[in-house]
C-alpha positions as CSV (number, residue, x, y, z in Angstrom):
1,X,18.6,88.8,9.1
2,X,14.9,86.7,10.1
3,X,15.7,83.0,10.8
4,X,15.1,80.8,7.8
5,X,12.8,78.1,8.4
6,X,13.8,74.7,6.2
7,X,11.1,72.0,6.2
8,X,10.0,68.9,3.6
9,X,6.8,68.1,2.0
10,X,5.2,65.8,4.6
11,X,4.5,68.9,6.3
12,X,1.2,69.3,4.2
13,X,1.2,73.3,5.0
14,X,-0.8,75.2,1.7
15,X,1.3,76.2,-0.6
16,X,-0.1,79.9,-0.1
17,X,1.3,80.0,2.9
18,X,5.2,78.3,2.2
19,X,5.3,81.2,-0.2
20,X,4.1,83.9,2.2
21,X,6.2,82.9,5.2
22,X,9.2,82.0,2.5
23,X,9.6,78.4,3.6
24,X,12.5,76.2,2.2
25,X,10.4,73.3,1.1
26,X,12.6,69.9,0.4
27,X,10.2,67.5,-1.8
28,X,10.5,64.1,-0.4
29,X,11.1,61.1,-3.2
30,X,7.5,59.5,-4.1
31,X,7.0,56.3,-6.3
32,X,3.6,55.6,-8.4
33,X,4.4,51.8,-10.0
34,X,7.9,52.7,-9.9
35,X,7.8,56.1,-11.4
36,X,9.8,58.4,-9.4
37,X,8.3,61.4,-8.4
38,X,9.3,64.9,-6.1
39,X,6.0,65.5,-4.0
40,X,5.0,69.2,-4.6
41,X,7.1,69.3,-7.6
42,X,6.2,67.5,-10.3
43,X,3.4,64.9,-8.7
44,X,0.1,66.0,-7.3
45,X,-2.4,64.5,-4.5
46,X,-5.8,64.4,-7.0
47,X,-3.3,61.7,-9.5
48,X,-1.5,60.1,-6.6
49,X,-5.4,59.0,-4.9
50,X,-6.4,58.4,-8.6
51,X,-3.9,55.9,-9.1
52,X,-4.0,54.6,-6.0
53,X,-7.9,53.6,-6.2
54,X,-7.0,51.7,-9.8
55,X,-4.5,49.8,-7.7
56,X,-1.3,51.3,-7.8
57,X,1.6,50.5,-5.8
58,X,2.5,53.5,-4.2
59,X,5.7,53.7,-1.4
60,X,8.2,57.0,-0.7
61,X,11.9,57.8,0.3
62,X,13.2,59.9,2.6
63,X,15.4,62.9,1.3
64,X,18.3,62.0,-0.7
65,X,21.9,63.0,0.6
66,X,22.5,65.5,-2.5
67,X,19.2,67.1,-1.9
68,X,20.0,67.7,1.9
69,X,23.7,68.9,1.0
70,X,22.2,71.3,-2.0
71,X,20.3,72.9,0.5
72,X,22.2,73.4,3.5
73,X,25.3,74.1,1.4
74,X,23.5,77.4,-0.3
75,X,22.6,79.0,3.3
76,X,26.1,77.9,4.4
77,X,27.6,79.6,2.0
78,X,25.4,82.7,2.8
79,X,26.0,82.8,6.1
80,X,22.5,82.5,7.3
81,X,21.1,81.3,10.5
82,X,18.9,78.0,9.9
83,X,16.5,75.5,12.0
84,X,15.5,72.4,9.4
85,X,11.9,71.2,10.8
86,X,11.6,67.8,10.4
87,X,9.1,64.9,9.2
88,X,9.3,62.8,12.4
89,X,12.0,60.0,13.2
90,X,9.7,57.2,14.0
91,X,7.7,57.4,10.4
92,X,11.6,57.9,8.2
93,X,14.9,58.0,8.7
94,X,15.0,61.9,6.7
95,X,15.8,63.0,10.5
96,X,18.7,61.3,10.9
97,X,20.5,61.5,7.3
98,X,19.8,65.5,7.8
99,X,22.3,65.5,11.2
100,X,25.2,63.6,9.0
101,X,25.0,65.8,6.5
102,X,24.8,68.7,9.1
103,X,27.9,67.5,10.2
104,X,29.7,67.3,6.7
105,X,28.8,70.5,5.8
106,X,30.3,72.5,8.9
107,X,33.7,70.4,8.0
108,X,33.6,73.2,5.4
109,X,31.5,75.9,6.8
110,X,32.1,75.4,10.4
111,X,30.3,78.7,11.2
112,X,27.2,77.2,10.0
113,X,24.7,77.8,12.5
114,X,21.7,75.3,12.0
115,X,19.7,73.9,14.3
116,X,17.8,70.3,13.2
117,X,14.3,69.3,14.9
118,X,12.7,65.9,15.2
119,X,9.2,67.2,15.5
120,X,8.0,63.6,16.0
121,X,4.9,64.8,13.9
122,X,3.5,64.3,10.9
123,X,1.0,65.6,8.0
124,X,-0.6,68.9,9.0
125,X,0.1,68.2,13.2
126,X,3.8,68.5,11.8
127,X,2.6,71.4,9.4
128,X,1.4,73.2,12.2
129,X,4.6,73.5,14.5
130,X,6.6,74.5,10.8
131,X,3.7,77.6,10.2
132,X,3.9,78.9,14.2
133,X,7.9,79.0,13.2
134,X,7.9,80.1,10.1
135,X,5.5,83.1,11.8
136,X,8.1,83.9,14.4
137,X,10.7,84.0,11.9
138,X,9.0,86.4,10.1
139,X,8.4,88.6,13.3
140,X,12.1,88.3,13.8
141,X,12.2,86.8,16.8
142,X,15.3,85.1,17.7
143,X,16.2,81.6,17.1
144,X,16.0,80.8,21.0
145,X,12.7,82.2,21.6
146,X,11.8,80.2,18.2
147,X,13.5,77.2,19.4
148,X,11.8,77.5,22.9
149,X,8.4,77.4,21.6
150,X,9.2,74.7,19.2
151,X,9.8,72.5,21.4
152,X,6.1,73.2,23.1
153,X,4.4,72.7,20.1
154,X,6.2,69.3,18.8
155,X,5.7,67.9,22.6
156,X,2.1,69.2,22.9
157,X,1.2,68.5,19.0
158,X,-2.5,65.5,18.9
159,X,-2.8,63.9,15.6
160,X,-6.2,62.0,15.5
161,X,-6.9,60.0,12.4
162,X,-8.7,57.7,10.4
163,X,-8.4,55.9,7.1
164,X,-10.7,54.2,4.8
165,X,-9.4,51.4,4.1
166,X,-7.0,49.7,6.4
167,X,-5.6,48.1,2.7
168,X,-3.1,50.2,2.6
169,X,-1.5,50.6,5.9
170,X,-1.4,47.0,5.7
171,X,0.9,47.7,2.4
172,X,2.9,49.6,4.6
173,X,3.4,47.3,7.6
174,X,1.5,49.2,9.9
175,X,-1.1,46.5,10.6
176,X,-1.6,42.6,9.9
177,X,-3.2,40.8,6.5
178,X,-6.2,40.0,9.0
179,X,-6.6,43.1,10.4
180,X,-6.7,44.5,6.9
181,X,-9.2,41.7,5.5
182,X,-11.4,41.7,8.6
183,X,-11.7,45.7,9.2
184,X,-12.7,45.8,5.7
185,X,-15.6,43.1,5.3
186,X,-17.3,44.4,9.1
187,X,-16.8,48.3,8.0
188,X,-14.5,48.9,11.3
189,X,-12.6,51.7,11.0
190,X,-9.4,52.3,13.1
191,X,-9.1,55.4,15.2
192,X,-4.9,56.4,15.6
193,X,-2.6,58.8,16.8
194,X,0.9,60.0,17.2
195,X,3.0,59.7,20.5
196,X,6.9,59.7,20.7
197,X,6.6,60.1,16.7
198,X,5.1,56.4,15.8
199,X,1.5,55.6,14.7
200,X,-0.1,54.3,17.7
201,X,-3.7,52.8,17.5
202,X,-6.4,54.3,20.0
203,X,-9.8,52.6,19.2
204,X,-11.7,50.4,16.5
205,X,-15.4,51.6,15.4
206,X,-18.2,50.4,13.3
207,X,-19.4,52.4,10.5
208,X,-18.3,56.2,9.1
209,X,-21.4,58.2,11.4
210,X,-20.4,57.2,14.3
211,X,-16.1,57.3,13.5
212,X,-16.5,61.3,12.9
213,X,-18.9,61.5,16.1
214,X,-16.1,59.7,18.1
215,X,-13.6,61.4,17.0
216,X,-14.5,64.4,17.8
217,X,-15.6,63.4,21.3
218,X,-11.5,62.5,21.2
219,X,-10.5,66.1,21.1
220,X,-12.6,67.3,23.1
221,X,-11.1,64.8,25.6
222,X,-7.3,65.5,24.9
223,X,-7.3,69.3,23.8
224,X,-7.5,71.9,26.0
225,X,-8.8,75.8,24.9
226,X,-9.4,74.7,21.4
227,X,-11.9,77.4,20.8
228,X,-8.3,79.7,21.1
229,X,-6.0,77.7,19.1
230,X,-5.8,76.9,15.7
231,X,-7.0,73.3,14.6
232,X,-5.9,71.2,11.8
233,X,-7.6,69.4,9.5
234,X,-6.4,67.5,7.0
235,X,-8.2,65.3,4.3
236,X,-6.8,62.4,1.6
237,X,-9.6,63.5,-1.2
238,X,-12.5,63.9,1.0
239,X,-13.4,67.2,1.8
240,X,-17.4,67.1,2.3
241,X,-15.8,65.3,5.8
242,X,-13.3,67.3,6.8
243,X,-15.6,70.1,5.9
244,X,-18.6,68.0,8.6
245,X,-15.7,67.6,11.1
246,X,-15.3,71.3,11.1
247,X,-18.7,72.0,11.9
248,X,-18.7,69.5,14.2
249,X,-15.9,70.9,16.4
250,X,-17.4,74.3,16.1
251,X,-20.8,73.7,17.4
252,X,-19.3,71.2,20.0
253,X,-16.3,73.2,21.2
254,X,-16.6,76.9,19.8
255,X,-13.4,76.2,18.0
256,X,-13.5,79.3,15.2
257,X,-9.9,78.6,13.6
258,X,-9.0,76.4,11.3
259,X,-6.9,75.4,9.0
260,X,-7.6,72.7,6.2
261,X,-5.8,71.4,3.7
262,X,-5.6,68.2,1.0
263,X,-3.0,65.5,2.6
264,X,0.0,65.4,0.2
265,X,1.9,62.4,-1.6
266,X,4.3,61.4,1.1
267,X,1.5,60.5,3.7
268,X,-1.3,59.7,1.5
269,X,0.8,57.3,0.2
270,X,0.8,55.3,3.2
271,X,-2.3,56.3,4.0
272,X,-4.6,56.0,0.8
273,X,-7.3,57.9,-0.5
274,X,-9.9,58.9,2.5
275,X,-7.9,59.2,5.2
276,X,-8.9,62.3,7.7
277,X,-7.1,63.6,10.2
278,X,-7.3,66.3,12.7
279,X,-4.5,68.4,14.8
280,X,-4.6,70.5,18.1
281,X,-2.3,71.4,21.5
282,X,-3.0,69.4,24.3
283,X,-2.0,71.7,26.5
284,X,-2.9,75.5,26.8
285,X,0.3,77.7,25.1
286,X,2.3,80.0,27.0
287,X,2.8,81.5,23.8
């Protein structure tokens, strides 16, 4: 019997491929002006970024405890082998309610064999590690050699990203009123990226030309053989950009793989509308 891969939506994989590869996909909890929504379920990214340029308050929740028990419960009960992928612990606390309700479930399936991840990744970066699973599963390799090269890709996983309007990580805390009010009137756009799992700023530039021209001068920096790996790209409603960025990377760097995708509801709802981010190995894979 193959592994089976459990993720949740902040993943941002295509649906396509969730169905081909037979993910478990857990909708994390989305709210548009109060209205509860599951991402991937019954809410999409086109009316989330719709709503959120007329001035909607948008904000999320990690997986519920009933949704977490549901799921781990059913395999439990079938006696299958699981490894939940998850959203990372420094951007929600899914992570850690998904280890207590580990343990309450082998009170009464205590030959449950799951295995939980912190990834420390998010959006497509995080997608990425769940698909090179979720592709070893399907070879049926074991769980230890899945396990092993997890652990490679969620500790050599770059997420370099932008927004559009530092409005709305200001809604979510990430950065000060001023910051926000300032970055806005001079056109600055922030430059950011992931390390130990939190939203770590890299550099500030003027004007959206130069932004896409710096950051791809950034991966070509921090990756290493990206003409052989696979390189993410993943767009908040903008896809003439993320479709630029891609030709960008492959006249600069050869890179001839690619994987792009629309940014779901649980990070564009941080994010907002016109974010872009992009998501490569730092380091050359042993596998």
């Amino acid at each position: 019997m193959c592994i089976k891969i459990i993720t949740d939506s902040a993943c941002d994989l295509p649906k396509d491929i969730i169905e081909k590869l037979d993910i478990e996909l857990m909708p994390i909890l989305v709210y548009v002006d109060e209205q509860e929504y599951k991402d991937t379920v019954n809410i999409n990214p086109k009316f989330l970024y719709e709503n959120m340029k007329k001035g909607s308050s948008t904000k999320t929740a990690q997986l519920s405890i009933p949704d977490l028990k549901e799921v781990f419960s059913k395999y439990a009960k079938a006696k299958q082998s699981c490894i939940y992928i998850a959203f990372s612990s420094g951007l929600s606390g899914t992570y850690q309610t998904s280890l207590l309700v580990k343990q309450e479930i082998l009170e009464k399936y205590p030959d449950f064999d799951l295995d939980i991840i912190d990834t420390k990744c998010a959006s497509l970066g995080f997608g990425l590690v769940v698909y090179k699973a979720a592709q070893l599963a399907k070879e049926g390799k074991s769980k230890q050699e899945i396990l092993e090269v997890l652990d490679f890709y969620c500790n050599h996983m770059e997420h370099i990203f932008t927004v559009d309007d530092l409005e709305y990580l200001f809604r979510g805390g990430r950065v000060s009123r001023a910051s926000a009010v300032i970055g806005s009137m001079l056109n600055i756009k922030p430059i950011l990226n992931v390390e130990d799992g939190k939203l770590v700023p890299l550099e500030k530039v003027r004007g959206k030309k130069k932004l896409l021209k710096r950051m791809v001068e950034i991966i070509g920096e921090r990756g290493v053989d990206l003409d052989k790996q696979l390189i993410g790209i993943c767009h908040a409603d903008d896809e003439p950009n993320a479709i630029k960025i891609k030709e960008l990377l492959k006249e600069k760097y050869n890179c001839n793989s690619f994987l792009i995708n629309l940014m779901g509801c649980t990070i564009g709802a941080h994010s907002g509308p016109g974010t872009m981010s992009i998501y490569f190995l730092n380091e050359k894979s042993p596998y």
